[in-house]
Every structure is written in structure tokens, then in C-alpha cells.
LUMDREN-280320 format. One record per atom (N, C-alpha, C, O, CB): z, x, y. Coordinates in Angstrom, 2 decimals, padded with zeros to 5 digits. Atoms other than C-alpha are relative to their C-alpha. Glycine has a CB too. Layout:
% LUMDREN-280320
        up      east     north
         Z         X         Y
...
//
This chain:
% LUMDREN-280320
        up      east     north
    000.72    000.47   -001.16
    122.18    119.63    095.23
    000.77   -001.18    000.60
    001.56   -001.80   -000.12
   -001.46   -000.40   -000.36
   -001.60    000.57   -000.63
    124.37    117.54    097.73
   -001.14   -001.71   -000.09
   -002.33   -001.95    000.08
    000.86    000.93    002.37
    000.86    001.79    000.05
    123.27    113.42    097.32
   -000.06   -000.10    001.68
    000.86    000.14    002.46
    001.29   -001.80   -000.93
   -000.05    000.30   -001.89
    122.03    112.64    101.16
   -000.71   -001.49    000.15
   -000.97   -001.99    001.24
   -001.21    001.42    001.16
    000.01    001.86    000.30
    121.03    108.60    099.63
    000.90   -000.36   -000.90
    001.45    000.34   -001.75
   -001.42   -000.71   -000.66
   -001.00    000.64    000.61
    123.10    106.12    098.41
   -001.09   -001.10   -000.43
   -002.14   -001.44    000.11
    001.39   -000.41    000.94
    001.23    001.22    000.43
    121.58    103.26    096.06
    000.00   -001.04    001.04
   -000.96   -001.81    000.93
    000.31   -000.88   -001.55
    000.45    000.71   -001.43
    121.99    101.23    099.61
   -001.37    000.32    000.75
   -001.85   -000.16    001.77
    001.07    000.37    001.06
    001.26   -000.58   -001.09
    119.03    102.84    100.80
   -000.96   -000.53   -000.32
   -001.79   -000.89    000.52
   -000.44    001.47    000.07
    000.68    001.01    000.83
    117.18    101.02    097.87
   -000.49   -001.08    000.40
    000.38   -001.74    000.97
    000.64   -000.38   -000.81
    000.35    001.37   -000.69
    115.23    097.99    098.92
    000.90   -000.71   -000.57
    001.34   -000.19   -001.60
   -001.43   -000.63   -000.15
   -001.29    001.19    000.45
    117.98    094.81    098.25
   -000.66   -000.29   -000.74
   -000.05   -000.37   -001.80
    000.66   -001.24    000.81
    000.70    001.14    001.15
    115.39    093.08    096.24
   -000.35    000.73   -001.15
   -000.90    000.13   -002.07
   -001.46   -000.80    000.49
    000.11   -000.58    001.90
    115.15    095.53    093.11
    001.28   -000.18   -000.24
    001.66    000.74   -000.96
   -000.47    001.85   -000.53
   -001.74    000.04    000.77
    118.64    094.90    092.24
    000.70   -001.57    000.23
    001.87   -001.79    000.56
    001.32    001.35    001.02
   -000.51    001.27   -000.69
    118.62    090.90    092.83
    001.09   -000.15   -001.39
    002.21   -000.65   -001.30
   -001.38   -001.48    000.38
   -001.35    000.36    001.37
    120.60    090.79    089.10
    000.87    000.89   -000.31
    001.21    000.87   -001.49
   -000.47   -000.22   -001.49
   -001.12   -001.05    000.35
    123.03    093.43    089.05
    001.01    000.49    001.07
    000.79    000.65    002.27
   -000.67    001.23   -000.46
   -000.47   -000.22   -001.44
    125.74    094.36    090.84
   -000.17    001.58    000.63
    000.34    002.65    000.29
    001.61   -000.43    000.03
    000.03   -001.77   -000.92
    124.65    097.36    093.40
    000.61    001.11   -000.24
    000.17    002.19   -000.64
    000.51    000.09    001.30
   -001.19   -001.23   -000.24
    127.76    099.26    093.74
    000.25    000.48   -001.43
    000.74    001.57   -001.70
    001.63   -000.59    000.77
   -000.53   -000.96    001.85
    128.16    099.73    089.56
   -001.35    000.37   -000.17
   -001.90    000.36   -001.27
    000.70   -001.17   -001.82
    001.40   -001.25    000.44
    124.90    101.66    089.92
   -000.18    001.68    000.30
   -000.39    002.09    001.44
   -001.35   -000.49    000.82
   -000.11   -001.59   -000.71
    124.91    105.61    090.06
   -001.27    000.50   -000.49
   -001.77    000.17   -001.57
    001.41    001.13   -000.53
    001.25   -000.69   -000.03
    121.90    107.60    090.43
   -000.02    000.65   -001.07
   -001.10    000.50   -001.63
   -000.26    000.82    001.07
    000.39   -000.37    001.48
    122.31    109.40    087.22
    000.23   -001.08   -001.20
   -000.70   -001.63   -001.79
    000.83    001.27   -000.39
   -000.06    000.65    000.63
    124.07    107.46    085.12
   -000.87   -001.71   -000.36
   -000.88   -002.26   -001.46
    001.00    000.21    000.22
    001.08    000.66    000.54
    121.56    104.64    085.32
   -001.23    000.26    000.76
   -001.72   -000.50    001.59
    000.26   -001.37   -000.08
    001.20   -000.49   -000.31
    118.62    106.67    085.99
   -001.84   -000.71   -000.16
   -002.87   -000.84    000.51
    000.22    001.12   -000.77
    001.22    000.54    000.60
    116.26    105.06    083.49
   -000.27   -001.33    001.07
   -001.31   -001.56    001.68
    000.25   -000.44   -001.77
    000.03    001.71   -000.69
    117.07    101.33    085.26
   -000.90    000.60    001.30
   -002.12    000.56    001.43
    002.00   -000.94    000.60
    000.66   -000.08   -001.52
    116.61    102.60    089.05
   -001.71    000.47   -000.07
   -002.57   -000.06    000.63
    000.97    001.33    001.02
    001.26   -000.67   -000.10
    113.41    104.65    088.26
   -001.06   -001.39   -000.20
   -001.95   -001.73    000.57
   -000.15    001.35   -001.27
    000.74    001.14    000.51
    112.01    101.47    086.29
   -000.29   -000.76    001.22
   -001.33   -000.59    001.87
    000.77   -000.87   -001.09
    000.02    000.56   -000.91
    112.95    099.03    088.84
   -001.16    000.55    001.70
   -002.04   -000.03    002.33
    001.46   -000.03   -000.02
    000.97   -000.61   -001.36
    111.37    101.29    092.01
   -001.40    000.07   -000.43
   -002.26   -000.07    000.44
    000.41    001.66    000.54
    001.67   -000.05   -000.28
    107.77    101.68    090.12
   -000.05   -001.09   -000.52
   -001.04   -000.93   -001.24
   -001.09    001.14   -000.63
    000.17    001.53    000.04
    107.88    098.03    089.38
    000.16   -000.90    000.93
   -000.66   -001.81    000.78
    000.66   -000.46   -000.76
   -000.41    000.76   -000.84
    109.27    096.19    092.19
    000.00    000.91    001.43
    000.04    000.22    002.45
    001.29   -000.59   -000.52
   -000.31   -000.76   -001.32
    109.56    099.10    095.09
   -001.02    000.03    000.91
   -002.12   -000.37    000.51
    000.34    001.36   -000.21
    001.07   -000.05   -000.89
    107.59    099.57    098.08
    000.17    001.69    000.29
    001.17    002.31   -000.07
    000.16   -001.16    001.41
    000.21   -001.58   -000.29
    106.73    103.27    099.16
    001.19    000.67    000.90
    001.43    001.88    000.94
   -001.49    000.23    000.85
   -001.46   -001.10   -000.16
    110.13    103.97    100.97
    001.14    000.69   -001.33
    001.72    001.77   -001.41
    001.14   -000.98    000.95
   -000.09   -000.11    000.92
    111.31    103.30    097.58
   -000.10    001.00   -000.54
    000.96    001.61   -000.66
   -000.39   -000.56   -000.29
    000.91   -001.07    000.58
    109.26    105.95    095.99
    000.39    001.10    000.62
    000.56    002.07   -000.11
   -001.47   -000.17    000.15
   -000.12   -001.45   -000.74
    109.98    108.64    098.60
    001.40    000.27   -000.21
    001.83    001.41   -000.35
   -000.40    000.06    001.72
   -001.67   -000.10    000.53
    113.87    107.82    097.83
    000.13    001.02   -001.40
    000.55    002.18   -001.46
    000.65   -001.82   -000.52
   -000.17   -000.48    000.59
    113.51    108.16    094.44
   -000.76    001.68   -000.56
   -000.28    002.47   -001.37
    000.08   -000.96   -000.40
    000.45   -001.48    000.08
    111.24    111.42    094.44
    000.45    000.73    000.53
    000.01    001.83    000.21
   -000.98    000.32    000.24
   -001.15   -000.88   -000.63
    114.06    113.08    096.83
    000.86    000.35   -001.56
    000.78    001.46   -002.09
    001.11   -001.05    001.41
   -000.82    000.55    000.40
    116.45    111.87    094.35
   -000.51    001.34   -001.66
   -000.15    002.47   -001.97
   -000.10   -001.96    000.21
   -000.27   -000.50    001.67
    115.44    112.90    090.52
   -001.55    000.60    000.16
   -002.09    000.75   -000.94
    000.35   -001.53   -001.59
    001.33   -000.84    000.48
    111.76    114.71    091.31
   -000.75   -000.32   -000.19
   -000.56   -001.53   -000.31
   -000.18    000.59   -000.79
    000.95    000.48    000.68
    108.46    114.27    090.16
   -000.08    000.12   -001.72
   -000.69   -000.75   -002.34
   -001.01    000.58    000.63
   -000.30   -000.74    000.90
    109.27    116.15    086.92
    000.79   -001.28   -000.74
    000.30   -002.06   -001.55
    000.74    001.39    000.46
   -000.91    001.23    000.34
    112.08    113.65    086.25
   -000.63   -001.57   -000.67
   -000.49   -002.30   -001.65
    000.71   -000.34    001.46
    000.56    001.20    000.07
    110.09    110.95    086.81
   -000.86   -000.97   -001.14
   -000.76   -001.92   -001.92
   -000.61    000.18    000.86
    000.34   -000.34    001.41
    107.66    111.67    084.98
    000.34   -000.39   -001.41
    000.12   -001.44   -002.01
    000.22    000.97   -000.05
   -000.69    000.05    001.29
    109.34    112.43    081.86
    000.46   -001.35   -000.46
    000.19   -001.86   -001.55
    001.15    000.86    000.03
   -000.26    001.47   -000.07
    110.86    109.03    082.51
   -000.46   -000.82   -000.35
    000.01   -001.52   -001.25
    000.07   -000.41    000.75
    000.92    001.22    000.22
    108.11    106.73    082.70
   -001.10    000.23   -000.77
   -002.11   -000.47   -000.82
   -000.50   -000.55    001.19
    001.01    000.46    001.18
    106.25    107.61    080.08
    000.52   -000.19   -001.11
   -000.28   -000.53   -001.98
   -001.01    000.86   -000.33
   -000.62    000.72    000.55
    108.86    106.83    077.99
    000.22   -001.61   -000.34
    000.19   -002.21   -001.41
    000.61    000.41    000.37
    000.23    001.39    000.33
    109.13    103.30    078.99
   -000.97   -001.14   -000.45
   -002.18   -001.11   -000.22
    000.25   -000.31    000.69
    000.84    000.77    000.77
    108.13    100.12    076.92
   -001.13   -001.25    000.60
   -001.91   -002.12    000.22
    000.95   -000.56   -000.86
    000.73    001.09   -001.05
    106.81    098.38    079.68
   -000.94    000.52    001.58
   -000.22    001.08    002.40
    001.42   -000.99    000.57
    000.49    000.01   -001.54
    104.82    098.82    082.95
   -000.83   -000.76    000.23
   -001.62   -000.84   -000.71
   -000.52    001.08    000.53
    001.24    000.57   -000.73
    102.47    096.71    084.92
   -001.22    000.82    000.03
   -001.08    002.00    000.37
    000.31   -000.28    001.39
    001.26   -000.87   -000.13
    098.67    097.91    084.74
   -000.05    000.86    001.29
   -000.17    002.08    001.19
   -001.29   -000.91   -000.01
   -000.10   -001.24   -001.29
    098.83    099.32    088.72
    000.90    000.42   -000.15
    000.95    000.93    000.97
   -000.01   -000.20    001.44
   -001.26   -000.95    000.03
    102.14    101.06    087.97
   -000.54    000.97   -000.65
   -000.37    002.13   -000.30
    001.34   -000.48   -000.67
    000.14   -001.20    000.86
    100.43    102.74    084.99
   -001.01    000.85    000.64
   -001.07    002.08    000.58
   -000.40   -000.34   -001.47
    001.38   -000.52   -000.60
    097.21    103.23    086.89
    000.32    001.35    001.27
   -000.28    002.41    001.43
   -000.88   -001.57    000.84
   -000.42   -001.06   -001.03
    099.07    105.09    089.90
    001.06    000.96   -000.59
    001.37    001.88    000.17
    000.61   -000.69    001.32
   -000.69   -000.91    000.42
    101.46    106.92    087.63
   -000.74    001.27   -000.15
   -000.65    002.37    000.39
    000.55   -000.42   -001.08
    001.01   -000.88    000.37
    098.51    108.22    085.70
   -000.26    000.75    001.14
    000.32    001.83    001.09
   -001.18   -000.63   -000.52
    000.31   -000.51   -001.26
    097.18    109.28    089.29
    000.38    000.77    000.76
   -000.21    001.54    001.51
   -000.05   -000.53    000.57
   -000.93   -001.28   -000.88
    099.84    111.06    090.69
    000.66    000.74   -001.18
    001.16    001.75   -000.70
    001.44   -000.64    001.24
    000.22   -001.22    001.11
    100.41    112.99    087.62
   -001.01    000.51   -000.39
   -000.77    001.63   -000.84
    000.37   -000.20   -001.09
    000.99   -000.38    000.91
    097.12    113.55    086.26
   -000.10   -000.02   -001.26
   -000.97    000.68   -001.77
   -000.23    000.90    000.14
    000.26    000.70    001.40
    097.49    112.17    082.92
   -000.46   -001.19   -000.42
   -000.26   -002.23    000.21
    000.91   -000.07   -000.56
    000.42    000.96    000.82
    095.91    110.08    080.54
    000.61   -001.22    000.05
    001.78   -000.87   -000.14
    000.04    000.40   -001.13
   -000.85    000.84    000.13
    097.41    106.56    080.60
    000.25   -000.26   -001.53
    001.34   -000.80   -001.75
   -000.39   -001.07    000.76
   -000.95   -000.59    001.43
    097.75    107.19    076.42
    000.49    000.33   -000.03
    001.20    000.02   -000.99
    000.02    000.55   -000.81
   -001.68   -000.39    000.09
    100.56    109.30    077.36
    001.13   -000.62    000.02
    002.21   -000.31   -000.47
    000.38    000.65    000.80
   -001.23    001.22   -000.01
    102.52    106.34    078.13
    000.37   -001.03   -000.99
   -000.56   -001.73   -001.36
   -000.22   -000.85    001.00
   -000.55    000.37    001.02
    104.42    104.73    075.69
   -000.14   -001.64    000.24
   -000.07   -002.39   -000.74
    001.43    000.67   -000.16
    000.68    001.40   -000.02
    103.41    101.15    077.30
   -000.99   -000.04   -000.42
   -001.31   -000.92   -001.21
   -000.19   -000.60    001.03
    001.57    000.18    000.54
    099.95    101.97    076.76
    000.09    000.00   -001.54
   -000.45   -000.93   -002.14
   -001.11    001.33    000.52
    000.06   -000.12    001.52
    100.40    102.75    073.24
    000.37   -001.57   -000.36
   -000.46   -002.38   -000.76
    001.17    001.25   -000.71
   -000.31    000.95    000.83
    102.77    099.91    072.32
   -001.11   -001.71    001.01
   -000.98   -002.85    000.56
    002.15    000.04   -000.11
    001.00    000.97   -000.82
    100.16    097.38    074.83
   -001.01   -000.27   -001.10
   -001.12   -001.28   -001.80
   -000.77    000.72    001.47
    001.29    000.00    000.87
    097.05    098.35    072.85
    000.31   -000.12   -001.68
   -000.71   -000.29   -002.34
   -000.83    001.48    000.31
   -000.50   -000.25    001.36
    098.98    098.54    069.14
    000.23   -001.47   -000.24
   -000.03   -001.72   -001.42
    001.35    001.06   -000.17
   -000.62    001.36   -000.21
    100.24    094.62    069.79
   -000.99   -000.76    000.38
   -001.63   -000.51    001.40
    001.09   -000.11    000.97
    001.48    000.67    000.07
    097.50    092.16    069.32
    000.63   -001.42    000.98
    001.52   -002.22    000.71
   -000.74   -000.44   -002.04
   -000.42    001.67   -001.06
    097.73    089.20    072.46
   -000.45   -001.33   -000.79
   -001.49   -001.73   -001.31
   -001.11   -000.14    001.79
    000.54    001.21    000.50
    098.17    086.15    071.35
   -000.54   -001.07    000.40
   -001.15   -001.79   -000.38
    000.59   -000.39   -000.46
    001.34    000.27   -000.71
    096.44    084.50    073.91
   -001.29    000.14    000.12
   -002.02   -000.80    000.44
    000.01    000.21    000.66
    001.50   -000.56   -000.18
    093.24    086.45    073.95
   -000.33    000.39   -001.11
   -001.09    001.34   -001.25
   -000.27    001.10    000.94
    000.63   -000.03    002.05
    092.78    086.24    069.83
   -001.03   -000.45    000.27
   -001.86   -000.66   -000.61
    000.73   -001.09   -001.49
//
């Protein structure tokens, strides 16, 4: 499938610590995906769902060890899964706050 974005298309401000141009859409897949449902705004989102799919995505972020509660909340949402599928939720609820002891 022919690439018709470049990570320029990316909002500037998910990538304030790295340099841009040593970023390729596959090879750091996990990063960009992270970065866009953490920091992106909805052009964002429509980039990367051109880009690697819902499928992709998916698979992706329920892998990671981290998300913000509305990231997980709208993941869940536009997949239709459980937010227990996500591997934040697990390691969130498994990890006792040490603040709120």
C-alpha cells in the first residue's frame, strides 16, 4: 500500500523530545501509536488509522503499560472491549497507590 503521510503530518507537539526525521512509520510503530492516543488531537487519529488500521491499533494498545483513563475509556469505545483487556488496566489495578493507601 503506497505511504500518502509522512510523520510531518503529525501534530509538532507529540514529538517535542525526539528527533522527527529518525522516525519511520513502521519501524517505530509502538512510539507513534502511543504518542497519538496520548498527546494527539483527532487529525492525529485519522492519520494514524489511514496509516496502520484499526486492527493494528488495536493489537497495539492493549499491549501498552501505560495509558491515561480517557485514552483507555475511548479505546475501550471504539473497539468494544472491556478495559481488562488492556495491559494498563491490569498492571493499574495489580499496583497498590501509594498515595491513596
Amino acid at each position: 500500500m503506497p505511504q500518502t503521510h509522512s510523520i510531518f503530518d503529525l501534530s509538532e507537539h507529540l514529538f517535542w523530545d525526539v528527533n522527527k526525521a529518525e522516525l519511520e512509520f513502521e519501524k517505530s510503530k509502538e512510539f507513534i501509536i502511543h504518542r497519538v492516543l496520548e498527546y494527539g488531537v483527532m487529525k492525529d487519529w485519522t492519520i494514524i488509522k489511514e496509516i496502520y488500521g484499526l486492527e493494528t491499533i488495536k493489537k497495539t494498545s492493549i499491549q501498552f503499560r501505560e495509558l491515561d483513563d480517557v485514552t483507555l475509556a475511548f479505546l475501550s469505545a471504539i473497539f468494544n472491549i472491556d478495559k481488562k483487556e488492556f495491559r494498563c488496566y491490569t498492571n493499574k489495578t495489580s499496583m497498590p497507590s501509594f498515595w491513596n493507601s
